[in-house]
matplotlib code that plots the C-alpha trace (Angstrom):
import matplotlib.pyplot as plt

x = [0.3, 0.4, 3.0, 2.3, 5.3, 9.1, 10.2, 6.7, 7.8, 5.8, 5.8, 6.1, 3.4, 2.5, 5.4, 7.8, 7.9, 8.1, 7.4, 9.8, 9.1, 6.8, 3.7, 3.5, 3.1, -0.1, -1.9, -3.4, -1.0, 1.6, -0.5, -0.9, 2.2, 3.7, 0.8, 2.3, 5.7, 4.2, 3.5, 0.7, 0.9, 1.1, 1.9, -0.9, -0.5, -4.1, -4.6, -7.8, -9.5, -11.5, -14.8, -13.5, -12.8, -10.1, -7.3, -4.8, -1.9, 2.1, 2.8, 0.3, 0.4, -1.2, 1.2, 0.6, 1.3, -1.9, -2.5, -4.4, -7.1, -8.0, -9.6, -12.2, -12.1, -13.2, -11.1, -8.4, -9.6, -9.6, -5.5, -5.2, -4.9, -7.4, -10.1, -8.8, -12.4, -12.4, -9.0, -9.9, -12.8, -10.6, -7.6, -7.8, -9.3, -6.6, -4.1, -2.9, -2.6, -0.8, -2.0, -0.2, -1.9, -0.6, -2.1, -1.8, -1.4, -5.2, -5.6, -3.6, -6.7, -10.0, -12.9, -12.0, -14.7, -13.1, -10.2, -7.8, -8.7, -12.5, -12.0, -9.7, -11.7, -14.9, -13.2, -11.4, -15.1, -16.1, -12.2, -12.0, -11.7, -12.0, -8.0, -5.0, -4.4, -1.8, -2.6, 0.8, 1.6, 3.7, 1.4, 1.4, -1.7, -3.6, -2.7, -3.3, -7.0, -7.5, -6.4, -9.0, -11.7, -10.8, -11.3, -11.2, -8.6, -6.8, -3.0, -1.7, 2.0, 4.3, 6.6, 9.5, 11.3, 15.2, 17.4, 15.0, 17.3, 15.8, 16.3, 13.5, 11.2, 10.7, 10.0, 7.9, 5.8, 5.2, 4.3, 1.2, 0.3, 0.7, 1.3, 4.3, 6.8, 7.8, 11.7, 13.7, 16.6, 19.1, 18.0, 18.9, 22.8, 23.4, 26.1, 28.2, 30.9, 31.1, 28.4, 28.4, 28.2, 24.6, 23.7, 22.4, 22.4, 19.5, 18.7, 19.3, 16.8, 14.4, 14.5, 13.8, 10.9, 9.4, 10.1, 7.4, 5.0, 5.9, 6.3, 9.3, 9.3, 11.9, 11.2, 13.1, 16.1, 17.8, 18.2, 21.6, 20.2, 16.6, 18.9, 20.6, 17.4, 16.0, 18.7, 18.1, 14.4, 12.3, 8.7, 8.3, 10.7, 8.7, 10.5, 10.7, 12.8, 10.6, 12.6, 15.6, 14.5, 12.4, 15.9, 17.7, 15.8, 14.8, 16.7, 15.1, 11.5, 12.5, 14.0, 10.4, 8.8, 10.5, 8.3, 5.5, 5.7, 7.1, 3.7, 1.9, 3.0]
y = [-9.9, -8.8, -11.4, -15.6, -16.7, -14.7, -13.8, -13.8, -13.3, -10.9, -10.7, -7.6, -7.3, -10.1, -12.3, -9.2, -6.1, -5.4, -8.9, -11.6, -15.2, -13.2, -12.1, -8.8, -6.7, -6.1, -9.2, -12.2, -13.9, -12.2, -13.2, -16.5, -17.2, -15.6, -18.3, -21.2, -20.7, -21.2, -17.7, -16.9, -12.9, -10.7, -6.8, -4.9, -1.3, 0.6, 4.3, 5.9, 6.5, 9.0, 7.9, 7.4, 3.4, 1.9, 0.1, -1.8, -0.2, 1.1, 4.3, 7.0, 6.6, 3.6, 2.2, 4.6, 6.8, 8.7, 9.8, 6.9, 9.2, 10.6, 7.9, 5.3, 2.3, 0.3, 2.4, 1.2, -2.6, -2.5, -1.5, -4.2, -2.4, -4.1, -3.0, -3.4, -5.2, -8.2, -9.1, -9.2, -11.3, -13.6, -14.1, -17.2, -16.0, -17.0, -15.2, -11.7, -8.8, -5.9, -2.9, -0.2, 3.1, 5.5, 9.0, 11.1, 15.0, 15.4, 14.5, 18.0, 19.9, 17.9, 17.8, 15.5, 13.2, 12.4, 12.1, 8.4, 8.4, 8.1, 5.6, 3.5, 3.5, 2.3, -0.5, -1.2, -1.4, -4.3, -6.2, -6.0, -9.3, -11.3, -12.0, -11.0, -7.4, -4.8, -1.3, 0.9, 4.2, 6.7, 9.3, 9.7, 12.1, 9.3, 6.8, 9.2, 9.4, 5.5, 5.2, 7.6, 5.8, 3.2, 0.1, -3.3, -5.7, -3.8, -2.8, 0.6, 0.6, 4.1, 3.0, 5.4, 5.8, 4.6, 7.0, 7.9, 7.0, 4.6, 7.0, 9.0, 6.4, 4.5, 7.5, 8.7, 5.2, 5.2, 8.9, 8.0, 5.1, 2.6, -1.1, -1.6, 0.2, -0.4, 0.4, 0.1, -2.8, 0.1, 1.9, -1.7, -0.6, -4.0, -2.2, -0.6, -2.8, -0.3, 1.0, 5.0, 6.0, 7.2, 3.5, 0.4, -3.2, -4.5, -6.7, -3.4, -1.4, -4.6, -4.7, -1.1, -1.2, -3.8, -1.8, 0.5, -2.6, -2.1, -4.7, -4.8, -5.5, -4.3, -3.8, -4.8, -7.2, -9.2, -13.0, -12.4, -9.3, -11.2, -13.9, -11.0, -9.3, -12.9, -13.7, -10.1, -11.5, -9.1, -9.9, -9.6, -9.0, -7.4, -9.0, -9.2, -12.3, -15.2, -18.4, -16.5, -15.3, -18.4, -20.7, -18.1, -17.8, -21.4, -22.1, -19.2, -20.5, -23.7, -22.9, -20.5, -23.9, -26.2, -24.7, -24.9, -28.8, -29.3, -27.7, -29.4, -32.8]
z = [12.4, 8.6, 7.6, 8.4, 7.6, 7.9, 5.2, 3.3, -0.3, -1.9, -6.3, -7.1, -9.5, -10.0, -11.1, -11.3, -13.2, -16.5, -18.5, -16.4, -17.8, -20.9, -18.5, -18.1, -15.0, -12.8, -15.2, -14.2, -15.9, -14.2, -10.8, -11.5, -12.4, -8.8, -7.5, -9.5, -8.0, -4.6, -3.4, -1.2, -1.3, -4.7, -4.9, -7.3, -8.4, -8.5, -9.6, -10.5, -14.3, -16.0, -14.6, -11.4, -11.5, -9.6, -12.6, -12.0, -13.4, -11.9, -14.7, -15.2, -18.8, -21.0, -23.0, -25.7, -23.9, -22.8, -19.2, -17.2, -15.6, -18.9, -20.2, -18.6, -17.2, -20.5, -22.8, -20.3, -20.2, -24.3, -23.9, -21.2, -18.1, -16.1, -13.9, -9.9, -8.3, -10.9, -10.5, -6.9, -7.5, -9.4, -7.6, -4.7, -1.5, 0.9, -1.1, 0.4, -1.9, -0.9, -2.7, -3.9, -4.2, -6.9, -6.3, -9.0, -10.2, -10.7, -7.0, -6.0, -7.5, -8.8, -6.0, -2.8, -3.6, -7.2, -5.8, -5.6, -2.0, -1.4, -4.6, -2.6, 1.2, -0.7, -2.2, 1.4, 2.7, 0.6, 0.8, 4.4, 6.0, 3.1, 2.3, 3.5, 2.9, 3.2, 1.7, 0.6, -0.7, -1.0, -0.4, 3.4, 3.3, 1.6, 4.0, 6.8, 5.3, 5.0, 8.7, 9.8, 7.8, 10.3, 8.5, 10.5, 9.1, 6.4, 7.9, 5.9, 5.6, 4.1, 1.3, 0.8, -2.6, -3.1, -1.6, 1.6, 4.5, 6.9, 9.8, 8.6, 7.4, 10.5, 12.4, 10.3, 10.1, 13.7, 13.6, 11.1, 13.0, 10.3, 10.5, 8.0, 6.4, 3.2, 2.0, -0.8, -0.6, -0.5, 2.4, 4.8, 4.3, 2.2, -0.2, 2.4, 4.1, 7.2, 8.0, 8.7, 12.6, 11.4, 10.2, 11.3, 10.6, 8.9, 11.9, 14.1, 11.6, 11.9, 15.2, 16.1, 13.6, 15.6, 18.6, 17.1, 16.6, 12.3, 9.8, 7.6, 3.8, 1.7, -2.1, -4.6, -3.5, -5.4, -4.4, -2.1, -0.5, 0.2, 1.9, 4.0, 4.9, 5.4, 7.8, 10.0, 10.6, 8.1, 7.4, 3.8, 0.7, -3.0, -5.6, -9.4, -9.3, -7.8, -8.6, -7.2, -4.5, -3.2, -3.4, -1.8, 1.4, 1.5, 4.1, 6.3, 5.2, 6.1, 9.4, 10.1, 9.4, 11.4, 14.6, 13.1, 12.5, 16.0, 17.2, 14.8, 15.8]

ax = plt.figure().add_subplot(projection="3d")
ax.plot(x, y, z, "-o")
ax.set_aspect("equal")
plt.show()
């Protein structure tokens, strides 16, 4: 089990993206202030830099607008984007970190062992079993080569962009043999009011993902479609509103710990 607790909200980068509250994205402040609103799993965005160091960082480009890879890991630090293994360090061992992998252009031709992937599998080595992880992408050939490293304790799970219909992405989940898949809100159907002969619920879509022994997160709901996905039993919701989406599936979390106490007492 990836998840503890259904739903498991998730901050997308930290406390959301862009600058939500005035902390920017994929910071500690961002981070800590997903933690301070209770949260007990972040999303992080890593991609590689010029001398091969793992960043934490979502776009390619710094935000003056150079390319990421080209330049090095403390030319990066001194524009803020931070380096991926002390942010680790810093962050509360029981938290869960899912971790986005961005692979990039330069991985299509530089040598394999520059490449995002190798870069990513060591640091897996020295995270795995020391938090909760779950390790994303949309890249299925990296995620292909991360499951073949066969690391204990570190679930993989394909996210597929906005517009990838869920028909395909579950299939092609269980066909990689991942752990999780990973879709955007709209691909769950909330928007349409009759579904197409094609479609499912999103407890139908749940439920055959589970079927195939997959997690479910959805990425980027809003507060009343976190509720609805909340209510059709998926795992996890990535979110850039926090406060919203904590009061909106409160009554889900509380009913998911209601059990738990029985058991307890």
């Amino acid at each position: 089990m990836i998840f503890a607790t259904t739903p498991t909200v998730v901050g997308h980068r930290g406390f959301g993206a862009g600058d939500p509250g005035g902390y920017p994205e994929n910071t500690m402040a961002s981070c800590q202030a997903a933690l301070d609103c209770g949260l007990t799993w972040i999303e992080l965005d890593v991609q590689r830099s010029a001398d091969g160091q793992l960043v934490v960082r979502h776009d390619p480009v710094t935000p003056a607008g150079e390319l990421v890879v080209s330049r090095t890991a403390a030319e990066l630090a001194a524009a803020g984007i931070l380096p991926f293994a002390p942010v680790m360090d810093a962050l509360p061992h029981g938290v869960g970190v899912n971790i986005d992998v961005k692979t990039i252009v330069e991985d299509a031709a530089d040598p394999a062992e520059r490449c995002t992937g190798p870069l990513v599998g060591a640091a897996l080595r020295d995270l795995a079993g020391s938090r909760p992880l779950l390790v994303t992408s949309f890249d299925p050939a990296l995620l292909v080569y991360l499951r073949d490293l066969d690391l204990p304790d570190v679930p993989l799970g394909l996210i597929t962009a906005q517009g990838f219909p869920a028909w395909h992405a579950l299939p092609a989940a269980r066909g990689l043999r991942l752990s999780a898949i990973s879709m955007h809100a709209a691909a769950f159907g909330l928007q349409r009011d009759v579904p197409r002969a094609v479609d499912r619920t999103p407890a139908e879509l749940i439920e055959r993902a589970h079927q195939a022994g997959l997690a479910v997160m959805a990425w980027c709901p809003g507060p009343a479609e976190a509720a609805r996905l909340a209510a059709a039993g998926i795992d996890a919701v990535c979110v850039n509103d926090v406060p919203g989406v904590l009061a909106a599936v409160a009554p889900e979390l509380a009913a998911a710990a209601a059990p738990r106490r029985a058991r307890r007492g």
